[in-house]
C-alpha positions in Angstrom: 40.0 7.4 -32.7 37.1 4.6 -32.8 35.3 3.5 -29.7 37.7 0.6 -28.9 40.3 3.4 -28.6 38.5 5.7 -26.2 37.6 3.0 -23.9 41.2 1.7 -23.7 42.2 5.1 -23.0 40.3 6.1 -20.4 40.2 3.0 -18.4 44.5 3.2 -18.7 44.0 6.4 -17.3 41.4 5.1 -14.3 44.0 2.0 -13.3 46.9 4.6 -12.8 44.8 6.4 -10.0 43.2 3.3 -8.4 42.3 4.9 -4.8 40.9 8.1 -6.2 39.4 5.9 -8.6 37.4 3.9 -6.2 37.1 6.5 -3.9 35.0 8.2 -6.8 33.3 5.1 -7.6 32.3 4.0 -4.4 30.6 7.4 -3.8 28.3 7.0 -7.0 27.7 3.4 -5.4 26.1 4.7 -2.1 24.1 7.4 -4.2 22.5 4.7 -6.4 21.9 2.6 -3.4 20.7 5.0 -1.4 18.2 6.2 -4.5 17.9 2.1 -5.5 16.9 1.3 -1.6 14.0 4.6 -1.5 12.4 3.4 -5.3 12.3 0.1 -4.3 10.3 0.7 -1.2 8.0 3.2 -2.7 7.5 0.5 -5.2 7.1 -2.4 -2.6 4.4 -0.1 -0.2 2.3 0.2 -3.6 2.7 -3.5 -5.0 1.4 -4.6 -1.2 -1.2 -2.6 -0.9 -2.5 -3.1 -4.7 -1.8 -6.7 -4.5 -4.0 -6.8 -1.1 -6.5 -5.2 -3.0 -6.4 -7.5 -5.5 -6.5 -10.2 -3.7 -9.8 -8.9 -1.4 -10.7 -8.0 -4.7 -11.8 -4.4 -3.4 -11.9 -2.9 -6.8 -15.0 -5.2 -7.8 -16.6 -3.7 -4.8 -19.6 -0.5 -5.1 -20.8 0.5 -1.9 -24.3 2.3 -2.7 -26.8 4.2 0.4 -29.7 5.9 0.4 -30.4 9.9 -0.2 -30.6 10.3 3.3 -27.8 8.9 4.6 -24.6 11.1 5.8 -21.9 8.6 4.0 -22.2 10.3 0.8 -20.9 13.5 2.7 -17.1 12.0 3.3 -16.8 9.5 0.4 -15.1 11.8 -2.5 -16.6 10.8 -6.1 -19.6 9.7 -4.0 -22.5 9.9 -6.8 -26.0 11.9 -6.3 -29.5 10.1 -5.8 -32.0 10.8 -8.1 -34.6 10.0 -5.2 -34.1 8.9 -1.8 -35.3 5.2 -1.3 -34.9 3.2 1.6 -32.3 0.5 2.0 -34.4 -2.6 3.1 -35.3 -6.0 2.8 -37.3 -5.9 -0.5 -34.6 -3.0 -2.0 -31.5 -5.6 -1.2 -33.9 -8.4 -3.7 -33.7 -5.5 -6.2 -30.1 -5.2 -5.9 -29.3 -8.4 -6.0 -31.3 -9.1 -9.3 -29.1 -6.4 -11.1 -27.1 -7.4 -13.6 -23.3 -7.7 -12.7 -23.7 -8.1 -9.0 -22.4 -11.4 -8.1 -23.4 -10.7 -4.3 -25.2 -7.9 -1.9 -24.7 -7.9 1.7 -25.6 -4.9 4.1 -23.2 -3.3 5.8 -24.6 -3.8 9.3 -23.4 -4.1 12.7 -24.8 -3.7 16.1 -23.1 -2.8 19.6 -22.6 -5.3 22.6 -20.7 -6.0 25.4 -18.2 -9.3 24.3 -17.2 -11.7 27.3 -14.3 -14.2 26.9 -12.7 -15.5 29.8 -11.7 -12.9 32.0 -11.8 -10.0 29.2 -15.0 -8.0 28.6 -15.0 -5.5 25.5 -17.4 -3.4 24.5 -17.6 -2.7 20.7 -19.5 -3.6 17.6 -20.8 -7.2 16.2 -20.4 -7.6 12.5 -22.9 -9.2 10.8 -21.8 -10.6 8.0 -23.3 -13.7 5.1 -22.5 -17.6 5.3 -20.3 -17.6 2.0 -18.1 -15.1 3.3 -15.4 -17.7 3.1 -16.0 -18.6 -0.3 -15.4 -15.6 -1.4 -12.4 -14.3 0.5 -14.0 -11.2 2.8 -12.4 -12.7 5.7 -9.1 -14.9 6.0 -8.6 -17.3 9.4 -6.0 -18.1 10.7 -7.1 -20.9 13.0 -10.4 -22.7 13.0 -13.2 -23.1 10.7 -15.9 -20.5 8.9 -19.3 -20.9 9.7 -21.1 -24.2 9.3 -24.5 -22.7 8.2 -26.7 -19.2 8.1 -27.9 -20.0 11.7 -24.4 -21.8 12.8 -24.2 -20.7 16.8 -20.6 -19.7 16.3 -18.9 -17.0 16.0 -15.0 -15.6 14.3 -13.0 -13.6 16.6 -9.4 -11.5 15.5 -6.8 -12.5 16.4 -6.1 -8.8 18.2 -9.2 -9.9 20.4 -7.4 -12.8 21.3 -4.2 -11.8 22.0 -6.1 -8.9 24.9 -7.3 -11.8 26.1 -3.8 -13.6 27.0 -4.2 -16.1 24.3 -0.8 -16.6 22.1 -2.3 -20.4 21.0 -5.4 -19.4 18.7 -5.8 -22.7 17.7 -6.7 -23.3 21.9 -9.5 -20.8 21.6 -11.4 -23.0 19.1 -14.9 -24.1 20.8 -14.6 -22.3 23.9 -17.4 -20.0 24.6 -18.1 -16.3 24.0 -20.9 -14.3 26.0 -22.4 -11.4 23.8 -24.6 -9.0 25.5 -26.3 -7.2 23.0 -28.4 -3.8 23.2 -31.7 -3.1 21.9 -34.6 -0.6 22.1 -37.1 -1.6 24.3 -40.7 -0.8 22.5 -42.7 -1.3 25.9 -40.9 1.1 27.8 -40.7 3.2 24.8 -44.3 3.1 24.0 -45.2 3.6 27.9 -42.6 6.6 27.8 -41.4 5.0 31.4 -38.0 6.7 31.5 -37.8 6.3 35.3 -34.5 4.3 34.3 -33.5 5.7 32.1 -33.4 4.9 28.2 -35.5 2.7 26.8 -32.6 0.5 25.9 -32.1 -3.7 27.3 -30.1 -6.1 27.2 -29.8 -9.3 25.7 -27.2 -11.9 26.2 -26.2 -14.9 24.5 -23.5 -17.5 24.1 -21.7 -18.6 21.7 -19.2 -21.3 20.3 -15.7 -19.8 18.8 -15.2 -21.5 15.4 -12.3 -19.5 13.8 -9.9 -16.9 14.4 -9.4 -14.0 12.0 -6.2 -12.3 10.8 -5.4 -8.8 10.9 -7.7 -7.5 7.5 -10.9 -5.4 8.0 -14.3 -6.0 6.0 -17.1 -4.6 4.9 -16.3 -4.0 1.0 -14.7 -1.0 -0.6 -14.2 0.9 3.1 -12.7 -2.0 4.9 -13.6 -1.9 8.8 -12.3 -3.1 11.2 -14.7 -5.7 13.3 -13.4 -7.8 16.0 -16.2 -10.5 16.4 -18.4 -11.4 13.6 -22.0 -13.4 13.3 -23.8 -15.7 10.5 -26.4 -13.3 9.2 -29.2 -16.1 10.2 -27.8 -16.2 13.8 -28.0 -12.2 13.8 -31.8 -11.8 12.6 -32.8 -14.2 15.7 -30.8 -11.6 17.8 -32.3 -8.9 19.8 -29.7 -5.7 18.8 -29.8 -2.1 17.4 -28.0 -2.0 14.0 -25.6 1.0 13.9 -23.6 1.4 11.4 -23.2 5.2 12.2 -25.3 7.7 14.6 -27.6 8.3 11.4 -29.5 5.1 12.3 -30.5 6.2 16.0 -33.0 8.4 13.5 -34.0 5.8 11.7 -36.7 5.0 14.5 -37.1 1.7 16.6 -37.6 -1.3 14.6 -36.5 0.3 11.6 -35.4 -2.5 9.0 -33.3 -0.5 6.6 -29.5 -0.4 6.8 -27.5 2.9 6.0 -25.1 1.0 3.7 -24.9 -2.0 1.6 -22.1 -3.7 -0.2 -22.6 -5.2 -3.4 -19.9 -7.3 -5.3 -19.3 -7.0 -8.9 -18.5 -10.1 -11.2 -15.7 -8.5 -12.3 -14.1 -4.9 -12.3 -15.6 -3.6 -15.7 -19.0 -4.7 -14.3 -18.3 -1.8 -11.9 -19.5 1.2 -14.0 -22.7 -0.8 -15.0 -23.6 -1.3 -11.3 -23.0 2.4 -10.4 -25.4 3.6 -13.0 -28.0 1.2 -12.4 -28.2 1.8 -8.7 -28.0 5.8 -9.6 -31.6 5.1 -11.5 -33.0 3.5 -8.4 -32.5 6.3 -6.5 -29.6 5.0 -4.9 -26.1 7.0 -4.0 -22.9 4.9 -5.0 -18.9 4.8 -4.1 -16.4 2.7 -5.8 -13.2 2.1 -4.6 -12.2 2.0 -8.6 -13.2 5.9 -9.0 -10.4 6.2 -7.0 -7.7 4.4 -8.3 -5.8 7.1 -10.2 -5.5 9.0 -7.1 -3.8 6.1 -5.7 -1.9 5.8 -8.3 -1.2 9.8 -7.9 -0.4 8.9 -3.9 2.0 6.5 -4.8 3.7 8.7 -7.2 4.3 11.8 -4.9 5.3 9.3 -2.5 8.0 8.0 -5.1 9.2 11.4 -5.6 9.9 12.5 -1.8 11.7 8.8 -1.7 13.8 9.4 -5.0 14.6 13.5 -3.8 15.6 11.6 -0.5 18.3 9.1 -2.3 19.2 12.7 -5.1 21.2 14.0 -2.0 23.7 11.1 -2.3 24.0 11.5 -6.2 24.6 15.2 -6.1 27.2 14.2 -3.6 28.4 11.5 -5.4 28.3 13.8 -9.0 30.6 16.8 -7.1 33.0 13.7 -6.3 33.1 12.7 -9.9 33.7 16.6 -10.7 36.8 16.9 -8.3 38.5 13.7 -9.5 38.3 14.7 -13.3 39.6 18.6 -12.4 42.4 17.1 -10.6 43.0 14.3 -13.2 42.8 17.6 -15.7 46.1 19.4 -13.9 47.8 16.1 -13.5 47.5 15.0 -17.1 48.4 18.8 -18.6 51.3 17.5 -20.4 49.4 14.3 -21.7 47.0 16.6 -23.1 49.2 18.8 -24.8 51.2 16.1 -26.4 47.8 14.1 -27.4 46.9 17.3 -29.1 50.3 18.3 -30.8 49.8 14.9 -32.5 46.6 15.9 -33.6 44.0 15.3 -31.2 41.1 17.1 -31.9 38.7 19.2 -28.7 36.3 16.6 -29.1 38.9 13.8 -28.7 40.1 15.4 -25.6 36.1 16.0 -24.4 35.4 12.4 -25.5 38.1 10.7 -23.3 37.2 12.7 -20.1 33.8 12.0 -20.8 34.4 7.8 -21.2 36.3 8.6 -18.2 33.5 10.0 -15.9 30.6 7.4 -17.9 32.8 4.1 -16.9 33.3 5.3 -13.4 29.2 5.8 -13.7 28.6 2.5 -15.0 30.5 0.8 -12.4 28.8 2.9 -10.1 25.5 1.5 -11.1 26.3 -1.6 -11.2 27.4 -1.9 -8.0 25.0 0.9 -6.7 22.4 -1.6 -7.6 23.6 -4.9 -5.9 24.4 -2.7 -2.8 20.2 -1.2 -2.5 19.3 -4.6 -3.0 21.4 -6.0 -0.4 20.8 -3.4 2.2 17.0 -3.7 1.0 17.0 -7.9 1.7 18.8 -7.1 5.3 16.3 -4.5 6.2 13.5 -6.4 4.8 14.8 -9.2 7.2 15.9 -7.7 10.2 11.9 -5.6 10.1 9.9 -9.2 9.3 12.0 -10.9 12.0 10.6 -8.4 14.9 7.1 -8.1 13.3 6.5 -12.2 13.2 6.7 -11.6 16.9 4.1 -9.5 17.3 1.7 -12.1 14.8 2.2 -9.8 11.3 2.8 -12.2 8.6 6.1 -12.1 6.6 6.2 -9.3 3.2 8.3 -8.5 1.5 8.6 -4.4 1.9 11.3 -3.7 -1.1 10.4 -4.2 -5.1 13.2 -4.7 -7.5 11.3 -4.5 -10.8 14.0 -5.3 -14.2 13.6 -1.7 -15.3 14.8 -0.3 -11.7 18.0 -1.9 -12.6 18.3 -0.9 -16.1 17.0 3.0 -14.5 19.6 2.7 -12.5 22.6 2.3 -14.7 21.1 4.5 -17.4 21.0 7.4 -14.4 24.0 6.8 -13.1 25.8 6.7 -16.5 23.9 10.2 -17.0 24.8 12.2 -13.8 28.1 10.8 -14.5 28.3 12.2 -17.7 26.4 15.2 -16.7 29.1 15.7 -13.4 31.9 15.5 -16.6 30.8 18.2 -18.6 32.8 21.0 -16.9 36.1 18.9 -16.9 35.9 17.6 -19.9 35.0 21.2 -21.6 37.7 22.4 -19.5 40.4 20.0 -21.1 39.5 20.6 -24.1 40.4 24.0 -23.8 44.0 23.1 -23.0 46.3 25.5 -24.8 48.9 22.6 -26.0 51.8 25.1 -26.3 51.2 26.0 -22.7 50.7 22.7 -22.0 54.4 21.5 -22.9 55.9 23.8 -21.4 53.7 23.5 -18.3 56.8 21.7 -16.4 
């Protein structure tokens, strides 16, 4: 028999049982759905998160910090100094000559009580340099960055603003913000007058809100999350106690060293060069690039709990496949005795139960496919719809990449197949003498 003839055959013998037919069908459809719908969200969770990557272009990032510092402790692949150096002023001019570092900024912040209207916060100030907005560490989503080094402005989140009452960020622009910041205070500390305690004051000052930041953190490869950040010229006129961690309480009053800085590569590949340059200065070093095959990794364990998930379905959906060609098998005992009195061979028999099972397969992954992506667009709609209330720009959650449709047909063809084995070996062993006299 040629191909045309097997096809013909077995789809005759699907159109005589329609119900059972899509019944069958229809239960391979949910499976590949079901599996279609877990893939493509596994693959959409690590196409947003790489592409946000990406786009804060965190893999050009190294974050390096001294010998003494504690970072290197909890920062896996974090390299090992050759000597401990301090990370200040005239070490950040060292940096910054290296070759491949586009730009250096510390990662420093410093704690204060924040006043706007009638909400008071306490948490940490992020000092942070004037061409931050040319080169995409923070994104607004009202106002305007900085207007100089020493601008008296600051950029507020748009979570800071929305504690506040405020819905309209675009109102907040050029009201005022009170920032009381804390300091050591080196008179009291050098008269050891602790009648009132620690030697610690207060400084307050005011400034003018220029822009409103959306929900992304900054500070390199270990984005942070900062609610209020200042122009790095504004900062140095400030009285305030960088700390970055409770490291830098040790670090002495006064002390003008930071326990982290950030350095940005000019591109990726310029990433290893920077790590082993700042490893002979003495320096420790973390790349978010170290650890981009266990993301990768992550993402994959991640893709098989989804796809095991959406295998419950096609098992399901295989057993159904089973059931229809076993009863097809005693319905058609007859046929198959007369097809092979005529002379039809075991593998013709195997061969049409097989075409059988594999069209009922590839209809199911058609279909399978259109119905993951539909319930994938209705989900993905239904989820933006509530988040865009609550501020959280549109995504889209689900990724439909060609060969997750071609994936899909090809595996449902195979279980198919594989779910037609037992039948179709079963026919095959159809006594035809026993066969014709079956009724």
């Amino acid at each position: 028999m040629r191909f045309a003839d097997y096809l013909q055959h077995s789809l005759a013998s699907l159109r005589k049982k329609k119900l059972r037919t899509f019944l069958t069908t229809f239960g391979v459809v949910i499976g590949i759905g079901a599996l279609v719908s877990m893939m493509s969200f596994g693959l959409g969770i690590e196409r947003n998160v790489t592409d946000q990557f990406k786009r804060m272009e965190l893999f050009n990032y190294v974050m390096a910090f001294s010998g003494d510092s504690p970072f290197g402790g909890f920062l896996p692949g974090a390299s090992s100094p050759v000597d401990k150096v301090a990370l200040d002023g005239p070490m950040l001019e060292k940096i910054r000559a290296l070759k491949g570092a586009e730009a250096v900024f510390p990662d420093a912040r410093f704690p204060a009580q924040s006043r706007f209207r009638d909400k008071e916060e306490f948490g940490f100030v992020q000092i942070i340099p004037v061409d931050a907005s040319t080169r995409g560490l923070i994104q607004l989503r009202a106002g305007d960055f900085f207007s100089s080094a020493d601008a008296d402005a600051v950029i507020v989140s748009d979570t800071f603003l929305r504690g506040a009452g405020v819905k309209d960020f675009d109102s907040a622009i050029g009201q005022n913000l009170t920032i009381s910041s804390l300091y050591f205070d080196l008179e009291r500390l050098k008269s050891l007058d602790f009648s009132s305690g620690l030697p610690i004051g207060r400084a307050e000052y005011s400034f003018r809100i220029s822009g409103v930041s959306s929900r992304m953190g900054f500070g390199g490869a270990l984005p942070i999350r900062s609610e209020i950040f200042v122009p790095e010229g504004t900062a140095a006129s400030m009285k305030k106690l960088i700390l970055t961690s409770l490291w830098d309480l040790f670090r002495g009053a006064g002390s003008q060293s930071y326990g982290m800085v950030n350095i940005r590569a000019s591109s990726p590949q310029a990433v290893e060069s920077l790590k082993s340059q700042l490893h002979d200065m003495g320096l420790q070093t973390f790349a978010l690039m170290d650890q981009l095959e266990e993301i990768k990794t992550g993402f994959l364990f991640l893709d098989m709990i989804l796809a095991a998930l959406g295998m419950i379905a096609i098992v399901v959906a295989a057993l159904g496949i089973i059931n229809t060609m076993v009863m097809s098998i005693l319905e058609r005992y007859t046929e198959i005795g007369v097809m092979k009195a005529v002379g039809a061979t075991n593998g013709d028999v195997q061969k049409i139960f097989f075409f059988e099972s594999g069209a009922m397969g590839f209809m199911g992954g058609l279909f399978g496919f259109g119905l993951g992506w539909l319930v994938s667009q209705v989900i993905n709609l239904l989820v933006n719809s509530f988040l865009s209330g609550q501020g959280v720009p549109q995504i889209h959650y689900f990724s439909f990449p060609w060969w997750l449709f071609l994936g899909a047909v090809f595996f449902a063809v195979l279980v198919s197949l594989a779910a037609g084995l037992y039948p179709a070996s079963r026919a095959a062993r159809v006594d035809p003498v026993l066969a014709l006299r079956h009724n």
